[in-house]
MARMI-903848 format. One record per atom (N, C-alpha, C): y, z, x; residue in three letters. Coordinates in steps of 0.2 Angstrom, whole numbers, padded with zeros to 4 digits, always signed. Atoms other than C-alpha are relative to their C-alpha. Last residue first. Layout:
MARMI-903848
YZXala;...
//
This chain:
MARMI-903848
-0006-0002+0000unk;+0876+0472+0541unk;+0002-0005-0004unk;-0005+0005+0003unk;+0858+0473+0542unk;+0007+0004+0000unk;-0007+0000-0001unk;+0846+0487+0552unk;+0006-0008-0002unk;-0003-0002+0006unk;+0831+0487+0545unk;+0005+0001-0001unk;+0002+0007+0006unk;+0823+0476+0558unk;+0001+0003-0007unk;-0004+0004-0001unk;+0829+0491+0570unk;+0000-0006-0004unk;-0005-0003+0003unk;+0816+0502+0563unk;+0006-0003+0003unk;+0001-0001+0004unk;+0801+0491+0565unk;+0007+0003-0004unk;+0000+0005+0002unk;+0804+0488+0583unk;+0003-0001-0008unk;-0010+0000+0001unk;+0808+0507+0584unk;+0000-0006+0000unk;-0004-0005+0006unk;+0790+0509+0577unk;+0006-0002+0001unk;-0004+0004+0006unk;+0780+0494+0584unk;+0006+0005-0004unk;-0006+0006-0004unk;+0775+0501+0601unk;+0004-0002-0003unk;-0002+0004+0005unk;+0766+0515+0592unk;+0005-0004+0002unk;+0003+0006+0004unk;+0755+0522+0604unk;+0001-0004-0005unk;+0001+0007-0004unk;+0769+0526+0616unk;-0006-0005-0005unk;-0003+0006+0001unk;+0776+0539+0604unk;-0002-0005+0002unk;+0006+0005+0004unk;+0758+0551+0604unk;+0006-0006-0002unk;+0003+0002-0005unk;+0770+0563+0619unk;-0006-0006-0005unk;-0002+0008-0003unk;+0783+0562+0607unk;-0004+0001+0005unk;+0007+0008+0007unk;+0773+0576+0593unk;+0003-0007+0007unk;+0006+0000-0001unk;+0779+0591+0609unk;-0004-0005-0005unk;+0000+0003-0005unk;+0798+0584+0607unk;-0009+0000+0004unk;+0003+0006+0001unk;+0796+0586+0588unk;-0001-0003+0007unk;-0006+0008-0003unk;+0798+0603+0590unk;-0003-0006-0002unk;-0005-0006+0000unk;+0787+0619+0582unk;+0006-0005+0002unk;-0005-0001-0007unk;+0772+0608+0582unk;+0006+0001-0003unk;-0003-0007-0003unk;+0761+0613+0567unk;+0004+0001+0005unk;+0002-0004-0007unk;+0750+0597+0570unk;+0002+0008-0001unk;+0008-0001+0000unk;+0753+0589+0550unk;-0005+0007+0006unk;-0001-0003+0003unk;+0771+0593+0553unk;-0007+0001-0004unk;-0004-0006-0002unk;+0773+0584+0569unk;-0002+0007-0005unk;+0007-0001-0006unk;+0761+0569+0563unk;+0000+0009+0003unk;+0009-0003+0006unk;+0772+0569+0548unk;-0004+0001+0004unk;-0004-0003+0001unk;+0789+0567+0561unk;-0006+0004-0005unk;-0001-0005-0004unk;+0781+0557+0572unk;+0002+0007-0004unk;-0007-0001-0004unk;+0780+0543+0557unk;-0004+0007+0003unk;-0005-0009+0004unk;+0761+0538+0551unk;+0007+0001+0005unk;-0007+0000+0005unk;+0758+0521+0557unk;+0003+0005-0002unk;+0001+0002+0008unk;+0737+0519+0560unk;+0008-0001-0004unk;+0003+0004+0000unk;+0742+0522+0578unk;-0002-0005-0005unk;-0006+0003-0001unk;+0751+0537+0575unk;-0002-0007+0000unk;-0006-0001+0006unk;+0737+0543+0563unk;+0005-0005+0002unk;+0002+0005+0004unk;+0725+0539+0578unk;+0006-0001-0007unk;+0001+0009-0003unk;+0734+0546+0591unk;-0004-0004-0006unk;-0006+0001-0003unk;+0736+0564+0580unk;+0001-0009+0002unk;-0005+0001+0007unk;+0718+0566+0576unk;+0007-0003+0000unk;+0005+0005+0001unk;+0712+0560+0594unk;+0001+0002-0010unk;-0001+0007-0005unk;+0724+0571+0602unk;-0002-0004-0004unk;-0007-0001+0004unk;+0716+0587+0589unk;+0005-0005+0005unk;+0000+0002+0008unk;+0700+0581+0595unk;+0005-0002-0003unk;+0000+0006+0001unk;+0703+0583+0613unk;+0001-0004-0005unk;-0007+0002+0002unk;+0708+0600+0610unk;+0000-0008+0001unk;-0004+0000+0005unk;+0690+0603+0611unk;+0006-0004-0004unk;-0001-0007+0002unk;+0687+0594+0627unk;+0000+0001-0008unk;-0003-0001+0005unk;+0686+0575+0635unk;-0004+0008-0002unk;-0006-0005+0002unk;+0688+0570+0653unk;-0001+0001-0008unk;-0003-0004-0003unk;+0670+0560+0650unk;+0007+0003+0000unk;-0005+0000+0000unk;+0657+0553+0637unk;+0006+0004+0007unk;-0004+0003-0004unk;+0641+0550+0645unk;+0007+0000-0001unk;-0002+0007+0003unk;+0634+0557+0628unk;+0004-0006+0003unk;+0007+0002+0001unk;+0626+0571+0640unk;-0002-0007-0004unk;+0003+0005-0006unk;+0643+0573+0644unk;-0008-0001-0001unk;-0002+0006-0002unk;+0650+0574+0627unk;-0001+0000+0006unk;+0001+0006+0004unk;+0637+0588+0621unk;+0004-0007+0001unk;+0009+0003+0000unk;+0636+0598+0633unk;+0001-0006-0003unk;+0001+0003-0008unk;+0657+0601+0633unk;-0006-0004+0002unk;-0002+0007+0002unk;+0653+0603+0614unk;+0001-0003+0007unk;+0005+0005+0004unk;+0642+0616+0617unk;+0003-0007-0001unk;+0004+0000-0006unk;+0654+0626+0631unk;-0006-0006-0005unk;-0002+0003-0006unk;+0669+0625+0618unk;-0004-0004+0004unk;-0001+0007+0002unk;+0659+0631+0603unk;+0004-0003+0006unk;+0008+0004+0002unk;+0652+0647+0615unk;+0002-0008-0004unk;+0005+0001-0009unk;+0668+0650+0620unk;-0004-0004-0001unk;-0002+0007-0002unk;+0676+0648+0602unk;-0001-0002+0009unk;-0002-0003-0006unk;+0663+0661+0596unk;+0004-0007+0002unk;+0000+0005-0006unk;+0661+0656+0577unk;+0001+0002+0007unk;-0007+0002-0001unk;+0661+0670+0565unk;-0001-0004+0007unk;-0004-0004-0002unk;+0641+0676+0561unk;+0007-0003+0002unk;-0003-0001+0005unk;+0627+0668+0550unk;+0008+0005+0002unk;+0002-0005+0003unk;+0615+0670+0563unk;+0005+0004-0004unk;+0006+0001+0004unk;+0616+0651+0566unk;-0004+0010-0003unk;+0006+0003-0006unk;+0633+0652+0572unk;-0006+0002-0006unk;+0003-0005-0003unk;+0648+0651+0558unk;-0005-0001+0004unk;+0005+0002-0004unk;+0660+0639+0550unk;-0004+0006+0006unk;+0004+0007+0002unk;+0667+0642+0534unk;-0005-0001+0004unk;-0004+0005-0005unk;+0674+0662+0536unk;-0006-0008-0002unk;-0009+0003-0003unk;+0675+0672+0522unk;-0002-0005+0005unk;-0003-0003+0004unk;+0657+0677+0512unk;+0008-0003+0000unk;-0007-0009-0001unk;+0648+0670+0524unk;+0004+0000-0007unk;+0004-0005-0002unk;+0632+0658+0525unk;+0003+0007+0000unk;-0008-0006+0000unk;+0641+0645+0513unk;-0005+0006+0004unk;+0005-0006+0003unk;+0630+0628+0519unk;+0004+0009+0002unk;+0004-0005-0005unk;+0642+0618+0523unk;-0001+0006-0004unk;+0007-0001-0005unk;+0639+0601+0513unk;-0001+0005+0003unk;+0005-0001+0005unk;+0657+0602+0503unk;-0007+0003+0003unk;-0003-0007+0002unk;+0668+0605+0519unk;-0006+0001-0007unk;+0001-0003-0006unk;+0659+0587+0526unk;+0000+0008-0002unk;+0006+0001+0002unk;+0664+0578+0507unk;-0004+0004+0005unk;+0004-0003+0006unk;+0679+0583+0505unk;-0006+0002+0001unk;-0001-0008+0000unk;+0684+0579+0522unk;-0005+0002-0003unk;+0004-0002-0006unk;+0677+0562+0520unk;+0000+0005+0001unk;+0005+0004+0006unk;+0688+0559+0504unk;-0006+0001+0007unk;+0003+0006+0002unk;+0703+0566+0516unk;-0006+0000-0005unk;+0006+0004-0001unk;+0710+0581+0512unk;-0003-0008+0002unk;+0004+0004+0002unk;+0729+0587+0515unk;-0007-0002+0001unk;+0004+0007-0004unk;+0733+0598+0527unk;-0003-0004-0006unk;+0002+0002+0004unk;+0745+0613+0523unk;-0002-0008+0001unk;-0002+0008+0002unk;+0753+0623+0536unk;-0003-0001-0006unk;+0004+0004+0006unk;+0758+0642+0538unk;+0000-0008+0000unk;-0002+0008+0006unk;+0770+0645+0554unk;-0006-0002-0005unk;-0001-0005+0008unk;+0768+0663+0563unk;+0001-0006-0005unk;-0008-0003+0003unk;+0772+0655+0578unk;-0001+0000-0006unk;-0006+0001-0002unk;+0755+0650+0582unk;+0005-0001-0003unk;-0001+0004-0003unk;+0743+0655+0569unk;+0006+0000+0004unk;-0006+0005+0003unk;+0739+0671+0565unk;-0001-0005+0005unk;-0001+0004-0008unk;+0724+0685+0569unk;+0005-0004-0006unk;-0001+0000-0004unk;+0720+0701+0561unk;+0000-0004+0005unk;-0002-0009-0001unk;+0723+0704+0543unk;+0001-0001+0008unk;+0005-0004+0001unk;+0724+0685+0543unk;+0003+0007+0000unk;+0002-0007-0005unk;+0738+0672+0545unk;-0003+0004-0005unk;-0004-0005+0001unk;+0738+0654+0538unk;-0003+0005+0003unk;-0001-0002-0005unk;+0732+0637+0541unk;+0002+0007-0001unk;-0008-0004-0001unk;+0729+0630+0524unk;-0001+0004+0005unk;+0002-0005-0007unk;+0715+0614+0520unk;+0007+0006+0002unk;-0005-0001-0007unk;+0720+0604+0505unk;-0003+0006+0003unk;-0001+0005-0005unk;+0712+0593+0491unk;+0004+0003+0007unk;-0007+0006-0002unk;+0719+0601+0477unk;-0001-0003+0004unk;-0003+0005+0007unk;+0703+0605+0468unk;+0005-0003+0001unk;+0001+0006+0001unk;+0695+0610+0484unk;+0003-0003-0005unk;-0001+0001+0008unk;+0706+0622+0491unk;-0004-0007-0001unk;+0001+0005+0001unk;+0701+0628+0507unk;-0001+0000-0007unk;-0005+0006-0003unk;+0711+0642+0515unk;-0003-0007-0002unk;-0008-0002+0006unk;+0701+0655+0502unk;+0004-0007+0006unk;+0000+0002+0004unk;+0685+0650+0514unk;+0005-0003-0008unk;+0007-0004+0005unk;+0689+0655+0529unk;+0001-0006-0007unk;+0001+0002+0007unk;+0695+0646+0544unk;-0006+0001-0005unk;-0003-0003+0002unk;+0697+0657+0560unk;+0002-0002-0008unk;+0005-0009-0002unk;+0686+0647+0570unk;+0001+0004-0004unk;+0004+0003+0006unk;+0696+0631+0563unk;-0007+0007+0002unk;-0002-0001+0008unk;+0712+0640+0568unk;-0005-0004-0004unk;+0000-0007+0005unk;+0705+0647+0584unk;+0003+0000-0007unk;+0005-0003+0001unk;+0701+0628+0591unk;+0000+0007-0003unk;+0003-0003-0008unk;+0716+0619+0587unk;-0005+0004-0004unk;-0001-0008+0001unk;+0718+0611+0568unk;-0001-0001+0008unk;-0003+0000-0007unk;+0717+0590+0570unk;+0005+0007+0001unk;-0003-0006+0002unk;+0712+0590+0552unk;+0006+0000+0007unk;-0004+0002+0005unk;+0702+0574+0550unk;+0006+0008-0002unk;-0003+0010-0001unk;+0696+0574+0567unk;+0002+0000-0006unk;-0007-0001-0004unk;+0694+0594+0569unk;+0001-0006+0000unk;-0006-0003+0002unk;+0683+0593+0552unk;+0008+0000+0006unk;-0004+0004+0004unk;+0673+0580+0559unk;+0004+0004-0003unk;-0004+0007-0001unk;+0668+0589+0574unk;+0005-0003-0005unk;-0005-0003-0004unk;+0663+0604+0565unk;+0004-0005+0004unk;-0006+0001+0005unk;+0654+0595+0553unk;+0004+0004+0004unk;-0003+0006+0002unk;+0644+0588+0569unk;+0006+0000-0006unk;-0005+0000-0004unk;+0641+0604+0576unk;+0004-0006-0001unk;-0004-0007+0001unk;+0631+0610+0562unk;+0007-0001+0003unk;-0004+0002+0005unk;+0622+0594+0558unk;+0006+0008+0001unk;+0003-0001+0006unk;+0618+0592+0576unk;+0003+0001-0006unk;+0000-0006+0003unk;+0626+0581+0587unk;-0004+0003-0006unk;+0003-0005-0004unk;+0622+0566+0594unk;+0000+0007-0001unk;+0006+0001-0003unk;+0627+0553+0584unk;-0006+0005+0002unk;+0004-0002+0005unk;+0641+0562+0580unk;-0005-0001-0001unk;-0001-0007+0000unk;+0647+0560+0599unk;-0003+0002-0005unk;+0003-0004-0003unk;+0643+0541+0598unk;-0001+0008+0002unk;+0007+0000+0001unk;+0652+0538+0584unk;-0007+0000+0005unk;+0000-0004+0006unk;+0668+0546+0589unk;-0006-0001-0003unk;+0004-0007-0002unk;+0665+0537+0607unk;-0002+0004-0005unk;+0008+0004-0001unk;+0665+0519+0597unk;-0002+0009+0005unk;+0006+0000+0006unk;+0680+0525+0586unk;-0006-0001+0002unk;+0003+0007+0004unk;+0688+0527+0602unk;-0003+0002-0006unk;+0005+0004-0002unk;+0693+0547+0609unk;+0002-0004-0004unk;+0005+0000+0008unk;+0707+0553+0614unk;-0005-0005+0001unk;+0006+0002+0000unk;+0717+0558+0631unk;-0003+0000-0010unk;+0004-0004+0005unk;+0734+0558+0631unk;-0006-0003+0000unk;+0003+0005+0004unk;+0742+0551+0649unk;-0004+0005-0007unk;+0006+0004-0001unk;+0751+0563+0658unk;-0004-0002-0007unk;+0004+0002+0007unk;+0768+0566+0655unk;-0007-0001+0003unk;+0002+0008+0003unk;+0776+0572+0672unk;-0004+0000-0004unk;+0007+0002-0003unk;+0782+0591+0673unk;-0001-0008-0004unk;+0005+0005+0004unk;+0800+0595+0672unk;-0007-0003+0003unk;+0002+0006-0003unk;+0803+0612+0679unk;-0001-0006-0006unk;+0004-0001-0002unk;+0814+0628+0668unk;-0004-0010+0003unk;+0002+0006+0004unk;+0830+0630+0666unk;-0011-0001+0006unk;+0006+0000-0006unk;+0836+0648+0671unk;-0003-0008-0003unk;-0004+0006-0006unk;+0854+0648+0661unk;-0007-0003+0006unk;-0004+0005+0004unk;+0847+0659+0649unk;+0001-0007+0002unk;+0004+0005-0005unk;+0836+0670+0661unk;+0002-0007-0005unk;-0003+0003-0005unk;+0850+0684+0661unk;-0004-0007+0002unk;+0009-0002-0006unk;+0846+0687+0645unk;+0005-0005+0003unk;+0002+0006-0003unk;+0862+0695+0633unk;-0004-0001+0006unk;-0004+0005+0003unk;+0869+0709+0629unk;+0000-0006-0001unk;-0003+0003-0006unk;+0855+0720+0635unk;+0006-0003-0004unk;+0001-0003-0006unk;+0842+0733+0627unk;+0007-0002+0006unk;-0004-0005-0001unk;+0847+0731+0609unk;+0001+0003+0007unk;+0003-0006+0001unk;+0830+0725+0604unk;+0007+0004+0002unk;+0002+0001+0010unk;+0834+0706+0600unk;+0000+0009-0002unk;-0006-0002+0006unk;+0844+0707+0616unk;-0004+0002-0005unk;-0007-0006-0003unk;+0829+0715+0626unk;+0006-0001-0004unk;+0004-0006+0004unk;+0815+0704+0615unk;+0008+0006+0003unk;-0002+0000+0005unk;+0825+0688+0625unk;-0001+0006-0007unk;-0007+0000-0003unk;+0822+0695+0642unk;+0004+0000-0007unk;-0003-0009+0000unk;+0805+0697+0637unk;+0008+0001-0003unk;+0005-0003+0009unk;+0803+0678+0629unk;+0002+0008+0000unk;-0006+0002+0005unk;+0812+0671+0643unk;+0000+0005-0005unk;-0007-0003-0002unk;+0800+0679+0657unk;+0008-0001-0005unk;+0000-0007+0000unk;+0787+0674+0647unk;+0002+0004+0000unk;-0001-0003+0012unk;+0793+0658+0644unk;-0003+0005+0000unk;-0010-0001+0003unk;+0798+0657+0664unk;-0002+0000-0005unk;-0003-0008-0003unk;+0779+0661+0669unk;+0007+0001-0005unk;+0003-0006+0003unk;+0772+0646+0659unk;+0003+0007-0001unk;-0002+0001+0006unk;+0785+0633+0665unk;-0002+0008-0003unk;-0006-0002+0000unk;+0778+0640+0683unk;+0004+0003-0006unk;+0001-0006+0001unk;+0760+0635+0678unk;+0007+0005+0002unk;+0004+0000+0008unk;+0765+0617+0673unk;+0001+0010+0001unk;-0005+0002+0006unk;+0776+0615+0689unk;-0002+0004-0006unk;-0003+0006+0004unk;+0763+0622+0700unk;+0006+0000-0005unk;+0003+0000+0009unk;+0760+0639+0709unk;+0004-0007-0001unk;+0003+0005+0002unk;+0760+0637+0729unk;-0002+0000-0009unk;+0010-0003+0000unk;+0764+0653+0737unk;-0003-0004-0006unk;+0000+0000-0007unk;+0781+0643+0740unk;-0005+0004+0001unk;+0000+0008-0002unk;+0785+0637+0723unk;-0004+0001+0005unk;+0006+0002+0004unk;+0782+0655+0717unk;-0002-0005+0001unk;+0007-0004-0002unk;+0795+0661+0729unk;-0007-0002-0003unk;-0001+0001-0006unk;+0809+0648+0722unk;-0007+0003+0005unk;+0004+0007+0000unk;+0805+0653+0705unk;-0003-0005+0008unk;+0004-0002+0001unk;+0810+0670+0710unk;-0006-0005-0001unk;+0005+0000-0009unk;+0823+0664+0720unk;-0006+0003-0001unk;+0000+0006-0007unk;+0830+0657+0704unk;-0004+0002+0004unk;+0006+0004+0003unk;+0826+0673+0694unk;+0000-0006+0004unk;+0002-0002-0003unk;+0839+0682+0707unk;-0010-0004-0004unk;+0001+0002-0007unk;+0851+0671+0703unk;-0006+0003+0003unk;+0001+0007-0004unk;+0851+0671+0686unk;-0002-0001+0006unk;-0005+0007+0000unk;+0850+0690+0686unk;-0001-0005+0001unk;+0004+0008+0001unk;+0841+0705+0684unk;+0003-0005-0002unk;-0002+0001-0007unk;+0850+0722+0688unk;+0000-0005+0001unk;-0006+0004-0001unk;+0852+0724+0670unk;+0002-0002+0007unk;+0002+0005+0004unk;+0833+0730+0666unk;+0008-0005+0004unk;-0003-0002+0004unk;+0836+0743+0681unk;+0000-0007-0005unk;+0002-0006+0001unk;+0826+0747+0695unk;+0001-0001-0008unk;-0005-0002+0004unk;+0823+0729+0703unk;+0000+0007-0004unk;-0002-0007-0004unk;+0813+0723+0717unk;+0006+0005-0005unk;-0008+0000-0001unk;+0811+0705+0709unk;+0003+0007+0003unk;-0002+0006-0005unk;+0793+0699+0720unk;+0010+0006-0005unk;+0001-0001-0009unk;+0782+0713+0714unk;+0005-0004+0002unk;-0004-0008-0005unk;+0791+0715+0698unk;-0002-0001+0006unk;-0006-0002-0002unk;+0788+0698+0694unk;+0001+0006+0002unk;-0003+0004-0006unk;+0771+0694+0698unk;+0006+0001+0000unk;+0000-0005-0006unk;+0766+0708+0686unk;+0003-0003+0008unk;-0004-0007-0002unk;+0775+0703+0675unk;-0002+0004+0005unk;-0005+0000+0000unk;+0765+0686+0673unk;+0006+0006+0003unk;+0003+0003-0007unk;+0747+0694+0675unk;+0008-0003+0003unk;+0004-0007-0005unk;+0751+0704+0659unk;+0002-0002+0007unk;-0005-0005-0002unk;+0759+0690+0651unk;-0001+0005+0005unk;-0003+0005-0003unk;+0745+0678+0653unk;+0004+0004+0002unk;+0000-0001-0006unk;+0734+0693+0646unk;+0003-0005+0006unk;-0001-0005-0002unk;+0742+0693+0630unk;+0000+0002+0009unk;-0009+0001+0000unk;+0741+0675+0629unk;+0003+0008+0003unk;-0002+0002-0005unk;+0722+0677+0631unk;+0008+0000+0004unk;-0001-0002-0004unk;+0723+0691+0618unk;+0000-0004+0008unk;+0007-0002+0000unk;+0731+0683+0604unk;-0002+0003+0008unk;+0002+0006-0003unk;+0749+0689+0603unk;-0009-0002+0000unk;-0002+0006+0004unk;+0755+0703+0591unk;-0001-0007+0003unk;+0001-0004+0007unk;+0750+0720+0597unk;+0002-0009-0003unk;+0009-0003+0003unk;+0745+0716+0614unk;-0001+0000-0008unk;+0002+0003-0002unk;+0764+0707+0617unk;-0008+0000-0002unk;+0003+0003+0006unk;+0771+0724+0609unk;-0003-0008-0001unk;+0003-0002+0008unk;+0764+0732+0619unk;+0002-0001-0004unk;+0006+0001-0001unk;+0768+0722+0635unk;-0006+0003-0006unk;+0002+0004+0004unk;+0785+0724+0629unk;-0006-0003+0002unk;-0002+0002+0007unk;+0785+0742+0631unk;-0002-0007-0004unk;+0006-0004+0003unk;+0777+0743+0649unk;+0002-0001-0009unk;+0007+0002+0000unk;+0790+0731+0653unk;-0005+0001-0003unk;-0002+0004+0003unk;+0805+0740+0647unk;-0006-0006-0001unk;+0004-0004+0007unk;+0797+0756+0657unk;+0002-0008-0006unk;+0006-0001+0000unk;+0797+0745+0673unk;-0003+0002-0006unk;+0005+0004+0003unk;+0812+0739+0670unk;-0006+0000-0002unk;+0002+0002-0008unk;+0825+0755+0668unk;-0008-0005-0003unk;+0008-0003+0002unk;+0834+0751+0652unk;-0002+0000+0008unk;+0006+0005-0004unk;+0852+0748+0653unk;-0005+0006-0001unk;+0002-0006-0003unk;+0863+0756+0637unk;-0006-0003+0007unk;+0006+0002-0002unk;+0872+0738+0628unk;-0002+0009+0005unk;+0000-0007-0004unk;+0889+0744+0626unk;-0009+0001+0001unk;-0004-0004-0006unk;+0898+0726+0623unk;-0001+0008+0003unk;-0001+0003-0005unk;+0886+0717+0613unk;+0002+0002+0006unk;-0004+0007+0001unk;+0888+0722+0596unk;-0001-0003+0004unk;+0006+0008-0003unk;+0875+0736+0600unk;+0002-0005-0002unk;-0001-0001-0006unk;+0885+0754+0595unk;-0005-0009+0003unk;+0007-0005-0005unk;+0872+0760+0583unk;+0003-0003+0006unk;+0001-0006+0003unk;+0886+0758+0568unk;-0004+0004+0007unk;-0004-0004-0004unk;+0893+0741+0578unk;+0000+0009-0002unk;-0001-0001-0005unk;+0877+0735+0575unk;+0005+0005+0002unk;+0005-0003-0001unk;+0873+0740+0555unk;+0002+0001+0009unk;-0005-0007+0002unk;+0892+0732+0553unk;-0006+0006+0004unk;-0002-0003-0003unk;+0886+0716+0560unk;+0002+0008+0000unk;+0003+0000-0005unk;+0872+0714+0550unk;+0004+0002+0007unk;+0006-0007+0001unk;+0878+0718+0533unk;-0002+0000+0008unk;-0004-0008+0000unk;+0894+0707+0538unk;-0005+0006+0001unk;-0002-0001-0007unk;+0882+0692+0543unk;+0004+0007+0000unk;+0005-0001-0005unk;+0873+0695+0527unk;+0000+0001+0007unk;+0000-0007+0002unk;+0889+0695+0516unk;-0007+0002+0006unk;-0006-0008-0002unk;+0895+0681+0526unk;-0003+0004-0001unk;-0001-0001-0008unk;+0878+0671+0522unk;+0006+0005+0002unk;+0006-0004-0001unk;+0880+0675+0506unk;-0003+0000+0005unk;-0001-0006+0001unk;+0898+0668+0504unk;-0008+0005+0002unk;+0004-0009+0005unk;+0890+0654+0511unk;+0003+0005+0000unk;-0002+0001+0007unk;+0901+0640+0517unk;-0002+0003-0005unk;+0001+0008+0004unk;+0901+0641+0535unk;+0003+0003-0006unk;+0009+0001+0001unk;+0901+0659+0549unk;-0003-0006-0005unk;+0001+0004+0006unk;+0916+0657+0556unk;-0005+0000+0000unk;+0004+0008-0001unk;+0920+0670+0570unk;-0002-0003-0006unk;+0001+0004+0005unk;+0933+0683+0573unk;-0003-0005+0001unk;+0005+0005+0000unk;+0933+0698+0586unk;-0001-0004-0007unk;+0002+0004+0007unk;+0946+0709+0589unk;-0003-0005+0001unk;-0001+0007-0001unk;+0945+0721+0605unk;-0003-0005-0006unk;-0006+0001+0000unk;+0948+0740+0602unk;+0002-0010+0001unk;-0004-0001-0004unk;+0931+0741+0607unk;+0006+0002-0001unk;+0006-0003-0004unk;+0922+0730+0596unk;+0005+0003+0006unk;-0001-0001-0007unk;+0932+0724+0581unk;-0004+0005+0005unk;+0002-0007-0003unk;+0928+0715+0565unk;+0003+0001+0007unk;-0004-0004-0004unk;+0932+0700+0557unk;-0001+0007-0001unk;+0001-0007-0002unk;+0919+0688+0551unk;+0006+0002+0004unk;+0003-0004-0009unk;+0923+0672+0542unk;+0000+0007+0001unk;+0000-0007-0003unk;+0920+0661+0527unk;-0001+0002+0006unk;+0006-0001-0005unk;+0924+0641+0525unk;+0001+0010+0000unk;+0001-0007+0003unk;+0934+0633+0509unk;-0004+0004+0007unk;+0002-0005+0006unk;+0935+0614+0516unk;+0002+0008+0001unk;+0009+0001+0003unk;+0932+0607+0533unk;-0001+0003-0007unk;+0005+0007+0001unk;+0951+0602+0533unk;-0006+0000+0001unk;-0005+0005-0004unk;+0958+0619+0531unk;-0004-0007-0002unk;+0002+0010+0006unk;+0954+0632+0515unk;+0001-0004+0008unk;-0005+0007-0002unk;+0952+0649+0522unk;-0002-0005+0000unk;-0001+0009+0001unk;+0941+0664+0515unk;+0006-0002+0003unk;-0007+0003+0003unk;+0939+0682+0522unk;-0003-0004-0002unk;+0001+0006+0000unk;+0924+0695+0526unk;+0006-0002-0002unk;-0002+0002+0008unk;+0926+0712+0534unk;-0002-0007+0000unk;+0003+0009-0002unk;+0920+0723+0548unk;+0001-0002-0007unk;+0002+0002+0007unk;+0929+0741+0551unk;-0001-0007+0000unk;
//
């Protein structure tokens, strides 16, 4: 049986869980939320009903545990992603030799990293593999599969910063320059929005408000944004005006090819590529933009934390690669500091 209490001490009023697993008592403090408790209670209670507190976890054989998270992987990821994983698992079972979801341990992902090192994969592409292999690993507790991921304790490589590319206001106008009017409002929209390429692809018409002045990132019948997170982008006065001028050829989506059909983000990739080396410009990409929105902003003053929140980054440690352009900030924020 799982209950909740109160006890007063020096952090105050706090509620806690007591329940037993096993014949073995277990109590944790959950805070200051009665509604939280009752939540945590509702949640343990459902466990120890099915047996899944942690302590009798049923091993999975991996191969099928695999096959499983690979669909739901296809079912909820875009399909490049899907196929990262795919290609990722498959390198694990060849290398971990393992029968049994619970066979798979720290150690054994080590020397898995180890061997991956040694048929020559990179840091960066390594990082990859391990958040895949977390992500599983992690789906098994979330699913009741494990007690816990053995890739917990796996840390994964540090990869050196390399430098952010964006463009000048003097490349900015020569890019525009040279674009058509089609590909040009597509430019200036990833520069005053600094959206990625399948969520300006994926942007319809219902996600731009003109009367309030805001752009909104949001999920679809059949695609979403990374981590499932909605944003909301303020307009500029330039925006306005870009968003206004496209000629509405769709019913739903904003920006479409000339046969009035949903952007291919291939095909827009492979033109804008044309398009800046033909304009002498070099190393620069789609995702360039969104760099080149971001570096500018920072540059201009906006805190990391708006830039962060404008982007849709999930951490703020992915908005501190744009800290270096603002040399004045923590000057700035120490000359605040009086005593």
């Amino acid at each position: 049986m799982a209950r909740i209490y109160q006890r007063t001490g020096k952090k105050g009023t706090l509620w806690y869980l007591d329940f037993q697993v096993d014949g073995r008592r277990v109590r944790k403090r959950v805070g200051k939320s009665k509604r939280l408790a009752e939540l945590a209670l509702a949640d343990i209670e459902v466990k120890l009903e099915r047996k899944e507190a942690g302590f009798t976890a049923k091993d999975r054989d991996l191969k099928d545990f695999i096959r499983e998270y690979l669909a739901y992987a296809k079912g909820n990821k875009a399909p490049k992603s899907f196929g990262r994983d795919e290609l990722t698992l498959r390198h694990f079972t060849d290398f971990i030799k393992a029968d049994k979801l619970g066979a798979v341990t720290a150690p054994k992902l080590e020397a898995y990293k180890t061997h991956r090192r040694e048929q020559g994969a990179k840091p960066a592409t390594l990082n990859r593999e391990l958040n895949t292999i977390k992500a599983m690993f992690n789906k098994a507790v979330a699913w009741g599969a494990l007690p816990a991921s053995p890739a917990r304790s796996v840390q994964k490589f540090r990869e050196p910063r390399k430098p952010v590319r964006y463009l000048s206001r003097e490349e900015i106008r020569v890019v525009l320059a040279a674009a058509n009017d089609r590909l040009a409002r597509v430019i200036e929209t990833f520069l005053h929005t600094g959206l990625r390429r399948d969520e300006l692809v994926h942007l319809t018409w219902q996600d731009v408000d003109f009367k309030n002045k805001v752009v909104s990132v949001q999920a679809k019948d059949d695609w979403h944004p990374k981590d499932y997170e909605a944003r909301h982008i303020p307009m500029t006065d330039r925006l306005l005006q870009v968003l206004q001028a496209v000629p509405k050829r769709s019913d739903s989506f904003v920006f479409t090819n000339s046969e009035s059909q949903p952007l291919n983000g291939d095909v827009l990739t492979h033109d804008f590529i044309k398009l800046v080396k033909g304009s002498g410009i070099k190393h620069a990409s789609i995702h360039t933009l969104r760099h080149t929105f971001a570096s500018h902003l920072v540059m201009s003053g906006a805190d990391l934390y708006t830039v962060q929140k404008l982007l849709g980054h999930s951490s703020i440690k992915t908005t501190e690669i744009y800290a270096h352009l603002a040399p004045d900030y923590l000057r700035s924020a120490i000359e605040k500091l009086h005593y």
